[in-house]
RODO-2510 file (C-alpha; in nm, 4 decimals, decimal comma):
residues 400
     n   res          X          Y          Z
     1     x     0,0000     0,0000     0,0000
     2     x     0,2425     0,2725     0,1046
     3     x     0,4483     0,1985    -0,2574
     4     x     0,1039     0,2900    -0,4152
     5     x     0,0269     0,6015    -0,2440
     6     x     0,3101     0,7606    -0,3532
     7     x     0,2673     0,7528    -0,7261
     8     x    -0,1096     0,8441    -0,6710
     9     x    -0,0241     1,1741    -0,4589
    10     x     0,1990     1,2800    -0,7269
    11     x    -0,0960     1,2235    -0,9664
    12     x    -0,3245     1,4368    -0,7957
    13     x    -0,0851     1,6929    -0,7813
    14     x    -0,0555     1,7332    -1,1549
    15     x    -0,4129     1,7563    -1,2004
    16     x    -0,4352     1,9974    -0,9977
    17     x    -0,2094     2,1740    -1,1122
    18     x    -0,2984     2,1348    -1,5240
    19     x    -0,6594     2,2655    -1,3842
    20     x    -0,4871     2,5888    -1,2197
    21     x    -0,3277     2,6522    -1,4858
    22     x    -0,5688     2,6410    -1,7373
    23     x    -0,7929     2,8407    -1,5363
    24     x    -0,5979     3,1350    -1,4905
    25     x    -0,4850     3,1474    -1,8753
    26     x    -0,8793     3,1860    -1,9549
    27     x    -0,8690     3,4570    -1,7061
    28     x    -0,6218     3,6447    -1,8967
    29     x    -0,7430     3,6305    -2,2874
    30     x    -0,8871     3,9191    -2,3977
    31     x    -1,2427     3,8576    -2,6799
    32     x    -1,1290     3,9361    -3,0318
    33     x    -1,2958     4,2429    -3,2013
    34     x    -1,4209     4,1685    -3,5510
    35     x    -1,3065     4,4514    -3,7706
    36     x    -1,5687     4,6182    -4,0584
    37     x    -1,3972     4,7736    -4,3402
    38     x    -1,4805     5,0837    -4,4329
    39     x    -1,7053     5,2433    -4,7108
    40     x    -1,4833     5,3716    -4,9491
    41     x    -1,5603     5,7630    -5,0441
    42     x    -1,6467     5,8080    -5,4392
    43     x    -1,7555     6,1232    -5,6237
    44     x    -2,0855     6,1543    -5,8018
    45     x    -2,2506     6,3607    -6,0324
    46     x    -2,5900     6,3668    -6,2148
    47     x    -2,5978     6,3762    -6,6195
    48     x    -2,6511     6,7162    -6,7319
    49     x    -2,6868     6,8471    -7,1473
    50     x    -2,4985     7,0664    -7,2852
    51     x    -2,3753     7,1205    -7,6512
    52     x    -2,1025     6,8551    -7,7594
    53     x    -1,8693     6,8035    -8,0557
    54     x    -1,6548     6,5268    -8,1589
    55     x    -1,2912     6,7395    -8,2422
    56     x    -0,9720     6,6699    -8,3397
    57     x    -0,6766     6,9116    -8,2137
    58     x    -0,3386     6,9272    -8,4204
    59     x    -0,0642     7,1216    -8,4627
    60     x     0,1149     7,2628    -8,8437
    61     x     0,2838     7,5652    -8,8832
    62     x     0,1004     7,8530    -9,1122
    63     x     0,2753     7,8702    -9,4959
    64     x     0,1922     8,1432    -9,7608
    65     x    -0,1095     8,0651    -9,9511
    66     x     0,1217     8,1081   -10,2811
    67     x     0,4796     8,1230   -10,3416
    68     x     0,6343     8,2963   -10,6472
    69     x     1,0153     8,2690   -10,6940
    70     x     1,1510     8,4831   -10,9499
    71     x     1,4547     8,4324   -11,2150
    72     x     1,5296     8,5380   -11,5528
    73     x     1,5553     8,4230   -11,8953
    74     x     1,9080     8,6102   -11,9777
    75     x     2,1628     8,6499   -11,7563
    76     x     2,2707     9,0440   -11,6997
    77     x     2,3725     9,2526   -11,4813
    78     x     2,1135     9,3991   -11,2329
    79     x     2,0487     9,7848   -11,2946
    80     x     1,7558     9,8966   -11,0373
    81     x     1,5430     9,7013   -10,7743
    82     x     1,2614     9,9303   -10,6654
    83     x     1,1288     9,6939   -10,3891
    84     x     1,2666     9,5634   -10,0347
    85     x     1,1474     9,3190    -9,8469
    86     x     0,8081     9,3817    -9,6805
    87     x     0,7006     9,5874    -9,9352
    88     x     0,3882     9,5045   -10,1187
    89     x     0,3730     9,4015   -10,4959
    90     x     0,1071     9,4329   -10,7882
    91     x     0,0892     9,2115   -11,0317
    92     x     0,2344     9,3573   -11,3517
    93     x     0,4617     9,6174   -11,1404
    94     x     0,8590     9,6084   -11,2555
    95     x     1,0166     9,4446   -10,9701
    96     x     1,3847     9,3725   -11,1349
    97     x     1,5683     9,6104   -11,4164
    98     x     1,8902     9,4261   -11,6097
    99     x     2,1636     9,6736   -11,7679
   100     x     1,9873     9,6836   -12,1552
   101     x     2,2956     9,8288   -12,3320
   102     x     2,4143     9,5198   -12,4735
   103     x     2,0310     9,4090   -12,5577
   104     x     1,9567     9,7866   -12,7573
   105     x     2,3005     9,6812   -12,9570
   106     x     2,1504     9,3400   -13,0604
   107     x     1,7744     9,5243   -13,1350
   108     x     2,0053     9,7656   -13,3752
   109     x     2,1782     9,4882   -13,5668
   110     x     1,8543     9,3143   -13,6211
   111     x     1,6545     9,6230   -13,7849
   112     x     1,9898     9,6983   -13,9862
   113     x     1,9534     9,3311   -14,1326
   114     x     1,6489     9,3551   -14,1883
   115     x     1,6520     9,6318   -14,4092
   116     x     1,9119     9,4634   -14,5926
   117     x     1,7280     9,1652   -14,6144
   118     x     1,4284     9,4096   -14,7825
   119     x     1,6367     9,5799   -15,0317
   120     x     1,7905     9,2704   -15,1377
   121     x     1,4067     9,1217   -15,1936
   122     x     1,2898     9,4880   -15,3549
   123     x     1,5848     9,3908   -15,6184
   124     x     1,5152     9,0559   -15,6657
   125     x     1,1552     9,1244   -15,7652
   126     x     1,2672     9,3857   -16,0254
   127     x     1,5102     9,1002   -16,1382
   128     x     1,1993     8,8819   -16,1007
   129     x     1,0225     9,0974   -16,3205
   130     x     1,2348     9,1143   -16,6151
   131     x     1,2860     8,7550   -16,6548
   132     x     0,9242     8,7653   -16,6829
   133     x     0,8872     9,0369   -16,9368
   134     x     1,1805     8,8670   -17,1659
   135     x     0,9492     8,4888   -17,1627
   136     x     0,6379     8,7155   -17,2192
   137     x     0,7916     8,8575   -17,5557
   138     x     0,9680     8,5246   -17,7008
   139     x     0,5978     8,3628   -17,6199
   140     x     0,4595     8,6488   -17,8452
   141     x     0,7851     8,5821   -18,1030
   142     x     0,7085     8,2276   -18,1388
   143     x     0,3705     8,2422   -18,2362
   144     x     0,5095     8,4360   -18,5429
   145     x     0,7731     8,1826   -18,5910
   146     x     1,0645     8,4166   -18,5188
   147     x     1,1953     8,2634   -18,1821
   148     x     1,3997     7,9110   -18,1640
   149     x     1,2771     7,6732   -17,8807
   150     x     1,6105     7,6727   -17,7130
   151     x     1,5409     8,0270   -17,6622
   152     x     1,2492     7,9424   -17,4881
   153     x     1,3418     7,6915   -17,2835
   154     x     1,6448     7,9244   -17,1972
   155     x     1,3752     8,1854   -17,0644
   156     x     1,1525     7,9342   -16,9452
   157     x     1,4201     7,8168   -16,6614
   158     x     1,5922     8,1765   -16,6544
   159     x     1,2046     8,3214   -16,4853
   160     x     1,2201     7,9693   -16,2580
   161     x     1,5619     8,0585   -16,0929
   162     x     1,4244     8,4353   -16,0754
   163     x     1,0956     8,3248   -15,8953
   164     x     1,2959     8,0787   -15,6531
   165     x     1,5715     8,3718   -15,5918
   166     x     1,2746     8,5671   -15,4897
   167     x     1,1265     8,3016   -15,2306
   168     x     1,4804     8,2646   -15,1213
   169     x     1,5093     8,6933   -15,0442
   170     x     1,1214     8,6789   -14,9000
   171     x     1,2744     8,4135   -14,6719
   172     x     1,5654     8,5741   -14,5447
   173     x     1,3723     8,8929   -14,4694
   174     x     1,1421     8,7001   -14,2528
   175     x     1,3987     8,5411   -14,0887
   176     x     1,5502     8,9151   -14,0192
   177     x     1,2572     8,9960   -13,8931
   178     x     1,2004     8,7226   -13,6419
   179     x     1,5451     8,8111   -13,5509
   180     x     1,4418     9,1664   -13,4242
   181     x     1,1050     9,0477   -13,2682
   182     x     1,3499     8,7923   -13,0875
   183     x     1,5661     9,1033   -12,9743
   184     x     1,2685     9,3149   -12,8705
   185     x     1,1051     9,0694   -12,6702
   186     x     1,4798     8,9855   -12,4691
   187     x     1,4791     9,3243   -12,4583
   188     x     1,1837     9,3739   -12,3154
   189     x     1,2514     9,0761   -12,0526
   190     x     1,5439     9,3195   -11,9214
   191     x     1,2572     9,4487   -11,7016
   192     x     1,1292     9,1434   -11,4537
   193     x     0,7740     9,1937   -11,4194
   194     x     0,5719     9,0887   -11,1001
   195     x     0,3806     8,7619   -11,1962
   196     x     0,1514     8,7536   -10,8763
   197     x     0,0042     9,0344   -10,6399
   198     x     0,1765     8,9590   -10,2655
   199     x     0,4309     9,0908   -10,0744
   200     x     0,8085     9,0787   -10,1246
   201     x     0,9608     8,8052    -9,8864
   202     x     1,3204     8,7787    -9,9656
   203     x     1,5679     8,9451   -10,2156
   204     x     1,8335     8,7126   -10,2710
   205     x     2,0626     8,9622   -10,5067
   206     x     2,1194     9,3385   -10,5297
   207     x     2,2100     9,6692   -10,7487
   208     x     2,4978     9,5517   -10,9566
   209     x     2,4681     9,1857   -10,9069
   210     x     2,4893     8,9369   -11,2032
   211     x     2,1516     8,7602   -11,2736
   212     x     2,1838     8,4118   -11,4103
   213     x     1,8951     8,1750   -11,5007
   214     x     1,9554     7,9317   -11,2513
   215     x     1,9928     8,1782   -10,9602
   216     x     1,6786     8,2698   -10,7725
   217     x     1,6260     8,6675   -10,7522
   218     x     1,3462     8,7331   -10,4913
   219     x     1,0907     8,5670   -10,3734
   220     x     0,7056     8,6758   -10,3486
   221     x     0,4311     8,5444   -10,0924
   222     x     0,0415     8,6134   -10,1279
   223     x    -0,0916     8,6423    -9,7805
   224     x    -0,4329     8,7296    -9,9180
   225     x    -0,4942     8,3208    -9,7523
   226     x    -0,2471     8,1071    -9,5941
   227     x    -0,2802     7,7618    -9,5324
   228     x    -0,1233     7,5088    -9,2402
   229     x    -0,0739     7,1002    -9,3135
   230     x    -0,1311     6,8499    -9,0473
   231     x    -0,0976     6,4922    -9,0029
   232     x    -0,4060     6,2846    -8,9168
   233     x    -0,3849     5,9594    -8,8118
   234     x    -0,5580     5,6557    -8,9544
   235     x    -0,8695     5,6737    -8,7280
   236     x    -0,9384     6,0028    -8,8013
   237     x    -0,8863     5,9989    -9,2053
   238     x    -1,2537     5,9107    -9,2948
   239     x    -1,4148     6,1819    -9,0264
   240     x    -1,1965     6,4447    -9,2069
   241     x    -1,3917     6,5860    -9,5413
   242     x    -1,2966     6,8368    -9,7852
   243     x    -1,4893     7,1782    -9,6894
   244     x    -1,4953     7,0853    -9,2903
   245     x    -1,4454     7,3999    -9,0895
   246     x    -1,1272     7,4728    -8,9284
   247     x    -1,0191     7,6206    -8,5954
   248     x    -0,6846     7,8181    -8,5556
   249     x    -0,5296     7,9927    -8,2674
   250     x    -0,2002     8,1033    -8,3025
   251     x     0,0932     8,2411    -7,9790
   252     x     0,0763     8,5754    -8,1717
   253     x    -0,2849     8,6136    -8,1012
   254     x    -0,3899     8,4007    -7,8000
   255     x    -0,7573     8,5521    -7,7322
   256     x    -0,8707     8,5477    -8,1222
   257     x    -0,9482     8,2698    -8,3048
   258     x    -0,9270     8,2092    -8,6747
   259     x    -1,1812     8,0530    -8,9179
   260     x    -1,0813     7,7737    -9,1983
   261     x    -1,1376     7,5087    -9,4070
   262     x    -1,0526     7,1732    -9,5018
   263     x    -0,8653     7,2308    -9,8829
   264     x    -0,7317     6,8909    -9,9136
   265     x    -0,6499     6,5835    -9,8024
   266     x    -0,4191     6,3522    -9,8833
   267     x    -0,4998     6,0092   -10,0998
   268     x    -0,2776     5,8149    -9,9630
   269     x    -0,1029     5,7178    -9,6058
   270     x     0,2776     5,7565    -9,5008
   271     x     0,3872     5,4142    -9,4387
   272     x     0,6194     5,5179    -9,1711
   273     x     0,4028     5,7602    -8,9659
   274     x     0,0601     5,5955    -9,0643
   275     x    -0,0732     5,9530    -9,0973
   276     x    -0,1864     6,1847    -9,4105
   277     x    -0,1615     6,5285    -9,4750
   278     x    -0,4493     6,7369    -9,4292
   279     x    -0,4442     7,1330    -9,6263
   280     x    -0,6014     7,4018    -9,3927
   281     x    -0,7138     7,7299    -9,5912
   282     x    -0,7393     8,0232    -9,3710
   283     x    -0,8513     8,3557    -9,5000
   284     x    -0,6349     8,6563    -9,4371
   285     x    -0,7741     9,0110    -9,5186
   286     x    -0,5840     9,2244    -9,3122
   287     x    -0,2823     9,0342    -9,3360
   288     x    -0,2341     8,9499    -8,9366
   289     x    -0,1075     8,5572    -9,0019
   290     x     0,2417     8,5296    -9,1297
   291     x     0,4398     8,2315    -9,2927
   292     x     0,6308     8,0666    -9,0331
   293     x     0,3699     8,0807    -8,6943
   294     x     0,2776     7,8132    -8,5188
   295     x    -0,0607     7,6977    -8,5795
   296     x    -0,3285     7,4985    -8,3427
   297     x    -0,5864     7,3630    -8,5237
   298     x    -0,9435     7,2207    -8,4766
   299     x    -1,1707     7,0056    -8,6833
   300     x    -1,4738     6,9739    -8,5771
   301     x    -1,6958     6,6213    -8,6901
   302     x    -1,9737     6,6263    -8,5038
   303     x    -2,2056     6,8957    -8,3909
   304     x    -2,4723     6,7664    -8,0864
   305     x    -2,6793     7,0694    -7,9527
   306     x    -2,8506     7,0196    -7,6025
   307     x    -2,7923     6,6364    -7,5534
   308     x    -2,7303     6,4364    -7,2634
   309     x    -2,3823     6,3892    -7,0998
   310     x    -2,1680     6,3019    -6,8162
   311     x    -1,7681     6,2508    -6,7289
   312     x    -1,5862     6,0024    -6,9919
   313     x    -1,3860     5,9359    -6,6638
   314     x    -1,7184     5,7462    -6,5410
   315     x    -1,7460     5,5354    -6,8154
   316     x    -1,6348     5,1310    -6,6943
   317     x    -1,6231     4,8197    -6,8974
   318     x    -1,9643     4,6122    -6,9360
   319     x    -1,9458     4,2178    -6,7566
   320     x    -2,1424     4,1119    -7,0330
   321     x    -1,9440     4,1957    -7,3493
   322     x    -1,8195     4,4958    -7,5048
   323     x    -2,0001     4,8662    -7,4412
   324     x    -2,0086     5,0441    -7,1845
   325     x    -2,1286     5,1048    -6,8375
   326     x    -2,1241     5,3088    -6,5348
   327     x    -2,1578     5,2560    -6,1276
   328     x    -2,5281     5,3890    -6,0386
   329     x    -2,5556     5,4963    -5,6317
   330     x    -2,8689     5,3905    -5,4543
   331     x    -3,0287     5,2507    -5,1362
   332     x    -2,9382     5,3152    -4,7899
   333     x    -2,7069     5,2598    -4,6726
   334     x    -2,5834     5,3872    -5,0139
   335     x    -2,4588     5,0897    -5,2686
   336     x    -2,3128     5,0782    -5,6267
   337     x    -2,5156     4,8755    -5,9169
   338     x    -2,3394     4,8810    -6,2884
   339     x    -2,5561     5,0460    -6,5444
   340     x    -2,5167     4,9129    -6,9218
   341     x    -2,5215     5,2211    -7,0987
   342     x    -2,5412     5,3364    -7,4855
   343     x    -2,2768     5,6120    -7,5777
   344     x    -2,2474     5,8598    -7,8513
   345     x    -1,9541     6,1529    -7,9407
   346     x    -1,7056     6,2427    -7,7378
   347     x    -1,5066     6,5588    -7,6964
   348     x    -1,2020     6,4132    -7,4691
   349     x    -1,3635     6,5311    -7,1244
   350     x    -1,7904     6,4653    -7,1981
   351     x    -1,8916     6,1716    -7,3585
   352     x    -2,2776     6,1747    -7,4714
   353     x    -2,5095     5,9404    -7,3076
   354     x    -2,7797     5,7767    -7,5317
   355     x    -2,9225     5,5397    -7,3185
   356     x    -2,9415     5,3754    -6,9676
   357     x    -2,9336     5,6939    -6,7722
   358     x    -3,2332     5,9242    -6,5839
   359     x    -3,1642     6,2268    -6,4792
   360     x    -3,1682     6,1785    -6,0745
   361     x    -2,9407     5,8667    -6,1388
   362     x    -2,5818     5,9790    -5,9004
   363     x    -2,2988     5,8435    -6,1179
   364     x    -1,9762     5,8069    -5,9897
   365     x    -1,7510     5,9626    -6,1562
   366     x    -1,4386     5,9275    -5,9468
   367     x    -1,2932     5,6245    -5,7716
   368     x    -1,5358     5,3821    -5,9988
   369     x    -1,2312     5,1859    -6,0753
   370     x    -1,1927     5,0756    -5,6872
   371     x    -1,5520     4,9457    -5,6105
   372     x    -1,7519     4,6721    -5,7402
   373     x    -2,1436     4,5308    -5,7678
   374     x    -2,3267     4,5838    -5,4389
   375     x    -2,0344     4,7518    -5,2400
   376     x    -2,1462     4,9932    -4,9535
   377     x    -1,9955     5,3123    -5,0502
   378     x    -1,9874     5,6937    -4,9332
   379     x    -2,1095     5,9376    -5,1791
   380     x    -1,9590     6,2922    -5,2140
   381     x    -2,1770     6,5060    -5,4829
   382     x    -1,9930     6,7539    -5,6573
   383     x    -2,1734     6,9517    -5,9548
   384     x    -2,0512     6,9031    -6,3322
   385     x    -1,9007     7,2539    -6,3160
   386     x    -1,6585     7,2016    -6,0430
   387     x    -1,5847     6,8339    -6,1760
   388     x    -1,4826     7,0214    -6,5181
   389     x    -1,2907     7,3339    -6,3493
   390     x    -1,0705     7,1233    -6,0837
   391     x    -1,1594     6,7724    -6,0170
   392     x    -1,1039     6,7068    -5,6409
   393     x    -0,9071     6,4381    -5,4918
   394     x    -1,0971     6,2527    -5,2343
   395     x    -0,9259     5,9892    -5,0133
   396     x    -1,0032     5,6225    -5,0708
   397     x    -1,1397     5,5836    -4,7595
   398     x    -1,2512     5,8096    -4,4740
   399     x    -1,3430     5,7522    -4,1043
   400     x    -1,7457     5,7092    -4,0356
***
């Protein structure tokens, strides 16, 4: 007995002890809190309408609306310039004046050979003449027997060489006198006339200079129009028609805006850029654009008047296929539902809203790309103004 009560006291002991123990570590645990996440805070908006259009904005610096280099036929040396640069040109003024000394020599030698040329014919017909009169009388003797036919034939061929040295003289005097029309009109073309109204751009030579065909003189630019090329880019070439109106701001003149028109367009794509080249025509009556600014231009597409329209920053991606849709805020406590929706134009801030919206509907229209179907959310209204002015950046979440 006594070896057994040994191991049994020791037994107890542990028990107790395990039970203790036990007891006082449930004493000491604190209950576990569940923790609720937190609504997140989205902006919202209601659809408003306003006027929209579907635009394009590019850039193209302005060029002349015609360019008019000028050269000469003859080279010479330059006597007079009356124009400098800026000044402005009429078509038909003399612009350029070559040194016509050596030109009023050739125009002398011309009309001296041609009056050679006529003297020598006036002989030739009296020559012409007689050969003539000396077959008429043989014709006369031979009826009467009294002439030989070798005498004929003799005056026969002497009135042919007559008549051909005649053509020959008639010839040479209206080669003479292509000669001096040749040396007028070169003459003449020492004075450059002004092919094109405009203004005077550059002037490449001066007094005293020596003009040569293949040297440019001066250059003229009408600025009665001017006209700006941009690039489009392949989405964009079939909204782009000839005759579209144009916007066009330029630095020079940031508050005033400048009406044109869509010229031409290009047939054709650049392989390397996959854009074409689109012609802006812009009129210019008092002459303010100038060759060389930088141009901001604006084609409009589509003109909507008064229709319906929200954020594009609200649109989302449909679940069931491709379209478009938005989060919808309703219930309470408030929730988000996705909204299929049918879209129209858009300008690159308002997109235009054909179906799926009412006009009480609260769209979100910032932090739509954090929440999902049925989430609890907080809603923070903000008018479409304000959205359009300065957006504001709310927190993703916010203490309730």
């Amino acid at each position: 007995m006594k070896v057994l009560i040994a191991p049994a006291c020791t037994a107890i002991a542990m028990v107790v002890g395990w039970l203790v123990y036990d007891k006082s570590v449930k004493d000491v645990q604190v209950p576990t809190k569940t923790i609720i996440p937190e609504p997140i805070a989205v902006q919202v908006t209601r659809s408003t309408t306003k006027t929209l259009e579907k635009r394009i904005n590019l850039v193209g610096n302005l060029e002349a609306g015609s360019q008019v280099e000028v050269r000469t036929r003859y080279s010479g040396y330059i006597k007079s310039m009356p124009f400098d640069v800026g000044d402005r040109i009429k078509e038909g003024d003399v612009i350029l004046e070559l040194n016509d000394s050596e030109n009023r020599e050739l125009v002398s030698k011309a009309e001296a050979a041609l009056s050679v040329a006529k003297a020598q014919l006036k002989a030739q017909i009296t020559s012409q003449e007689l050969a003539r009169k000396a077959y008429d009388r043989l014709l006369v003797l031979q009826k009467s027997g009294v002439s030989t036919r070798q005498q004929m034939e003799e005056a026969q061929a002497s009135l042919a060489i007559q008549e051909a040295q005649t053509e020959l003289e008639q010839a040479r005097v209206d080669q003479a006198g292509a000669d001096l029309e040749q040396s007028r009109l070169r003459l003449q073309e020492n004075k450059i006339i002004a092919p094109t109204s405009g203004f005077l751009a550059e002037r490449l030579v001066d007094i005293g200079d020596l003009a040569k065909p293949d040297v440019a003189l001066m250059k003229i630019v009408n600025l009665d129009h001017v006209r700006t090329v941009v690039h489009i880019v392949e989405k964009d070439y079939e909204d782009v028609k000839i005759g579209q109106q144009a916007a066009i701001t330029v630095d020079t003149f940031p508050d005033q805006t400048f009406s044109g028109h869509v010229k031409r367009k290009a047939p054709v794509m650049d392989p390397q850029t996959r854009t074409a080249a689109v012609h802006i025509e812009i009129p210019n009556e008092d002459f303010s654009l100038k060759p060389g600014m930088h141009a901001r231009v604006q084609i409009v597409f589509e003109h909507r008047p008064e229709t319906k329209v929200l954020p594009i920053a609200s649109l989302t991606r449909r679940k069931d296929g491709p379209g478009s849709a938005v989060f919808i805020i309703g219930g309470n406590p408030p929730m988000t539902h996705r909204r299929n929706i049918e879209v129209g134009i858009n300008d690159g801030e308002m997109v235009e809203i054909l179906s799926g919206i009412n006009a009480e509907d609260l769209v979100i229209t910032l932090g739509n790309r954090l929440v999902d179907e049925g989430q609890t959310v907080t809603p923070v209204e903000v008018p479409m103004d304000q959205i359009l002015q300065a957006p504001p950046a709310l927190p993703e979440k916010t203490n309730l």
